[in-house]
Every structure is written in structure tokens, then in C-alpha cells.
C-alpha positions as CSV (number, residue, x, y, z in Angstrom):
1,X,100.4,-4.3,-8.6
2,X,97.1,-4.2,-10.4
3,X,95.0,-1.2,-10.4
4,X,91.3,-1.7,-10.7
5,X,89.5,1.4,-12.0
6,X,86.1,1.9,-10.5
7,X,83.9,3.1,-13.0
8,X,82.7,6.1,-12.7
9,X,78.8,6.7,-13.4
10,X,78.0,8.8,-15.9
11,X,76.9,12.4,-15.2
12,X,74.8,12.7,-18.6
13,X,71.0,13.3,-18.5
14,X,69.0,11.4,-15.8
15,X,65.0,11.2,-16.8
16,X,62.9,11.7,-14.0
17,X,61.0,8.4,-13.2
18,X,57.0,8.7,-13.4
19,X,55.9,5.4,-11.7
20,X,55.2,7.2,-8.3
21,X,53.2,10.1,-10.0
22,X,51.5,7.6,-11.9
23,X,50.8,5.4,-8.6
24,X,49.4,9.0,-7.2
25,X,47.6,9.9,-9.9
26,X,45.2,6.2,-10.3
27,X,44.9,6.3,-6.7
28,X,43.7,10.1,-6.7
29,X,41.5,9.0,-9.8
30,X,39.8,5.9,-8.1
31,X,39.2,8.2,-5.1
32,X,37.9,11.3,-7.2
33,X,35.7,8.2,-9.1
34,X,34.5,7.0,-5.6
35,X,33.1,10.1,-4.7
36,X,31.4,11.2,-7.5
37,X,29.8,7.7,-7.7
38,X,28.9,8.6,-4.4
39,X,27.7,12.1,-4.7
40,X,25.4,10.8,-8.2
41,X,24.1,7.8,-5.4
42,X,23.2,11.1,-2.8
43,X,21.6,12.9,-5.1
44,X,19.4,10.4,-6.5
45,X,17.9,9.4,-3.9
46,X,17.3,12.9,-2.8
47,X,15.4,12.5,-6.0
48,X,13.3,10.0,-4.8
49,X,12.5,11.2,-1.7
50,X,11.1,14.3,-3.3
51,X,9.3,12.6,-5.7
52,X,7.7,10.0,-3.6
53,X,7.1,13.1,-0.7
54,X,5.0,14.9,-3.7
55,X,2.7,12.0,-4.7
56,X,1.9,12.0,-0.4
57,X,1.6,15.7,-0.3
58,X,-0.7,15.7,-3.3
59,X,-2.9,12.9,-2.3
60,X,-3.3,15.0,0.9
61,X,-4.1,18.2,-0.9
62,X,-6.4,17.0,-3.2
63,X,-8.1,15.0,-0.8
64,X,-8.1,18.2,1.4
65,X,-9.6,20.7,-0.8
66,X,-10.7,18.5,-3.9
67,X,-9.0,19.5,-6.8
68,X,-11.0,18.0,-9.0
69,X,-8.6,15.4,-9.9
70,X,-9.1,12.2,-7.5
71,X,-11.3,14.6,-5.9
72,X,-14.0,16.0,-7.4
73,X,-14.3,19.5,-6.6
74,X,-16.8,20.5,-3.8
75,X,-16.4,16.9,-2.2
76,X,-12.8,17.9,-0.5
77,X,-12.2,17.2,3.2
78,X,-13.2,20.6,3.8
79,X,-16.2,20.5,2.0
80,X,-17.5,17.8,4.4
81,X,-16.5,14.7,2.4
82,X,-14.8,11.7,3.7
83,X,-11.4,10.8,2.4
84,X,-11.5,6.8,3.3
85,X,-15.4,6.6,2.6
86,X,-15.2,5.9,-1.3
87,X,-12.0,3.7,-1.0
88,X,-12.8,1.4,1.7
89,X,-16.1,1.6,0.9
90,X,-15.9,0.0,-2.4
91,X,-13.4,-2.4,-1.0
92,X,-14.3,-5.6,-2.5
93,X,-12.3,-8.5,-2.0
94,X,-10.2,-10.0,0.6
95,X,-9.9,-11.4,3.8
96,X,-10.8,-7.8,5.2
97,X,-13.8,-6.5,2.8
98,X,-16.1,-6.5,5.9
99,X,-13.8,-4.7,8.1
100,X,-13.1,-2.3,5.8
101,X,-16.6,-1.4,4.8
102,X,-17.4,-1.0,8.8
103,X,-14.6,1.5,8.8
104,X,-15.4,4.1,6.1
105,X,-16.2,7.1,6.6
106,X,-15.8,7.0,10.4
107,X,-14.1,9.7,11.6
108,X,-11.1,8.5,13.2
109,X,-10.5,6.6,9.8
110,X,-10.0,9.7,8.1
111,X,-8.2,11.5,10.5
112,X,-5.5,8.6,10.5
113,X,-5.4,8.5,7.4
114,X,-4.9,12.0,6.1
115,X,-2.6,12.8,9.4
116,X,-0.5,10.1,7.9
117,X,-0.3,11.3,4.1
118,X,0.2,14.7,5.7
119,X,3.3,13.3,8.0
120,X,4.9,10.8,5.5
121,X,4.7,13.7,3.0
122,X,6.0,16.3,5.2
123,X,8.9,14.3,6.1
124,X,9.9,13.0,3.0
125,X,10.4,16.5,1.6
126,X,11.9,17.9,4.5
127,X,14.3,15.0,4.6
128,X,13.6,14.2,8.7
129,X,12.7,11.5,10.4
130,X,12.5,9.1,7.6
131,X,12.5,5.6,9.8
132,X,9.5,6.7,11.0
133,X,7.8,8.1,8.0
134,X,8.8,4.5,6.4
135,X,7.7,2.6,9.3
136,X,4.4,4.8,8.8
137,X,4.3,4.5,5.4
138,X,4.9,0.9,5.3
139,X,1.9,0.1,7.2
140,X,-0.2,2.6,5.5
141,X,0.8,0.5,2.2
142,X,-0.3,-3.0,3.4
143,X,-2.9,-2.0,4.6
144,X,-3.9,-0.7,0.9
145,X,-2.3,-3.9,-0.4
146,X,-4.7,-5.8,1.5
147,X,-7.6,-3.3,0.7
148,X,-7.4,-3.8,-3.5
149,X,-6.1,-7.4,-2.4
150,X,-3.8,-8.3,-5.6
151,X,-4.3,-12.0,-4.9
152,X,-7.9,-12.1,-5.8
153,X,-9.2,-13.2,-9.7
154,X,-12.8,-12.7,-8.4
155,X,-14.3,-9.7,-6.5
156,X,-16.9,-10.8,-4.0
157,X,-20.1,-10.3,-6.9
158,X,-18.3,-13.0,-9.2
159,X,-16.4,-10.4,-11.8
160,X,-13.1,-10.5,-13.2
161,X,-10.6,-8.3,-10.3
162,X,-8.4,-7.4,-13.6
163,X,-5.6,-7.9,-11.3
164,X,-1.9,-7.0,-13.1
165,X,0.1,-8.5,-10.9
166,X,-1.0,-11.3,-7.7
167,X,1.9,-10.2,-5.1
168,X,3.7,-6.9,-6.6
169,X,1.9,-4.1,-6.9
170,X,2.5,0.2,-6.4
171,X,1.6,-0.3,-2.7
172,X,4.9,-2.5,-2.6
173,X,7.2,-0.9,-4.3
174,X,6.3,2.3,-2.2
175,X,6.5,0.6,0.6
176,X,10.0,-0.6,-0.4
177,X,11.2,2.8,-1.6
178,X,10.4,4.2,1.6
179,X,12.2,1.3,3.4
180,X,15.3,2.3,0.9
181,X,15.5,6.2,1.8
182,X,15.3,5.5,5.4
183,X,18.1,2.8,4.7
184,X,20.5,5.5,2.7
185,X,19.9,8.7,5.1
186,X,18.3,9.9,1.8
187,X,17.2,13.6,4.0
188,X,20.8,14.6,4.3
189,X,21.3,15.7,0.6
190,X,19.2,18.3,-0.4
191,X,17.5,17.8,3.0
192,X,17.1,18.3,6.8
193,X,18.7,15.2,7.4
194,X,21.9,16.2,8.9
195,X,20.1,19.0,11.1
196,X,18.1,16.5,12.6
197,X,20.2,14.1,13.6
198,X,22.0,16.4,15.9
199,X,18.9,17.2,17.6
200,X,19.1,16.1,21.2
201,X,15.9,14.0,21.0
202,X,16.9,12.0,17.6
203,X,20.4,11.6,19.2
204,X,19.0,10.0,22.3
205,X,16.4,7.6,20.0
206,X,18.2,6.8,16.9
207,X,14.7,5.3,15.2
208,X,14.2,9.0,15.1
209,X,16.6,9.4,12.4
């Protein structure tokens, strides 16, 4: 009778295998990858929304107390002067120059106006209500748009408008930036965002957020 040996395997060295820790290890990399791309994202529009926040708060403040910058010192808010009367006062083009020139100065004009560069600033940098404050914004920004109306080669006396640019000007791309931080819930990095949301109010009427 045959006898079959069974080999025998054999007890030397056995290196450990690597493939899993190396399956673990891209996987932990693309996720640690992820959310630093995602953190960078966070913070810079937390960036923005600070930034653009500023250049409301300022135009208030200046317009407020007159810097001496867009404002000339003495003709602030407070000083008795009119924040839409030199603007839409010198409006002088477009298919509103009439309406807008019946509107400076008045006093609900500048109260809308200012509450609006006060409240868009506020809650940029606070990092709250941010679909409103674009919302807000946005409308404040056509209305501008239509104001220096872009479109125009001619002012209404016959002179050159020096327009840069027929469709895209600053008034757009705020008005877009603000659409974009509402968008991202830019106001919960470095922001009241996450507070504010939880509030029972802004829970019950999401455009709140």
C-alpha cells in the first residue's frame, strides 16, 4: 500500500500582510483630506462674510458720523445731512433717473436705507440670519445697479457714462456674494450661525436662517 505524505507547511517566518493597513490608511487619508478641504471651504467664507459685513458697517458709519472719507466731515447723518440725497440725486441715467431724483433726501429714503446698511452689516458679522440679510441686500444692490445703470454709454446731458462694464458690475457681484454665504450657512464658522438656528423662531421659519 502506498503511503502519501501530506506536506507539512512550513513553520519558518510568516510576514505580516499590509494590504488592509494600507486599505485603512488611504481611506483614513481621503477622509482626513475631505475635511480639511472642508474646514479651508468653512473658513473662507467666514472670510467673506466679515469682509463684505465691514464694507456695510463702514458705509453706515461713515455715512452716520462723516468720517471724512465718502463723507465729508460735518455733513454725517447726525450732522443733519442726507445719506441718499447726493447719490440719487445725481442719478443720471436710466429708466428710473426721475424717480430717483423725486426720492432723495426724503426722509423715509434714508431711513431705509441706512436701517438696511445697518442690518445687512450687523448680520453678516454676527453670522445670523443671512437669507434675509441677502434677500435684503440683494434688492438694495439692484436697486444701485439700476441707479449708476451700467447699460447706459450716454448720461441724460449727452456725456460719455465711462461705463467699465454694461451688465457686471460691484453691485452684482455683492449681490451674488451675499446670495453665496446664505447658500453655504457661511455664520456657522466663526459666527452665530449655529446659535441661531436653534432658536425657536428660526426653527419654525427656516428663511430665518
Amino acid at each position: 500500500m502506498a503511503v502519501h505524505e501530506h506536506p507539512h507547511r512550513s513553520p519558518g517566518l510568516h510576514l505580516p500582510s499590509f494590504r488592509r493597513h494600507r486599505t485603512a490608511s488611504a481611506s483614513d487619508s481621503a477622509v482626513s483630506a475631505r475635511v480639511g478641504t472642508d474646514t479651508a471651504r468653512a473658513y473662507a467664507f467666514a472670510s467673506l462674510r466679515l469682509l463684505t459685513g465691514f464694507v456695510f458697517l463702514w458705509a453706515f458709519l461713515d455715512k452716520t458720523f462723516g468720517f471724512g472719507y465718502a463723507t465729508p466731515a460735518g455733513k454725517g447723518w447726525i450732522d443733519g445731512g442726507s445719506p441718499t440725497r447726493g447719490f440719487l440725486g445725481s442719478v443720471a441715467a436710466g429708466p428710473m433717473e426721475s424717480t430717483f431724483h423725486s426720492w432723495a433726501g426724503d426722509t423715509w429714503a434714508d431711513w431705509l436705507f441706512m436701517l438696511g446698511l445697518l442690518g445687512i452689516g450687523v448680520a453678516l458679522v454676527a453670522g445670523v440670519a443671512l437669507r434675509f440679510a441677502a434677500l435684503a441686500g440683494t434688492l438694495m444692490m439692484a436697486l444701485m445697479w439700476i441707479a449708476e445703470w451700467p447699460p447706459a454709454r450716454h448720461l441724460s446731458d449727452g456725456s460719455a457714462s465711462m461705463s467699465t462694464n454694461p451688465f457686471v458690475d460691484y453691485h452684482v457681484v455683492y449681490a451674488v456674494v451675499l446670495i453665496a454665504l446664505a447658500a453655504a450657512s457661511a455664520g456657522d464658522t466663526m459666527g452665530l450661525g449655529r446659535l441661531w438656528a436653534r432658536l425657536p423662531l428660526v426653527r419654525r421659519g427656516r428663511w430665518l436662517r
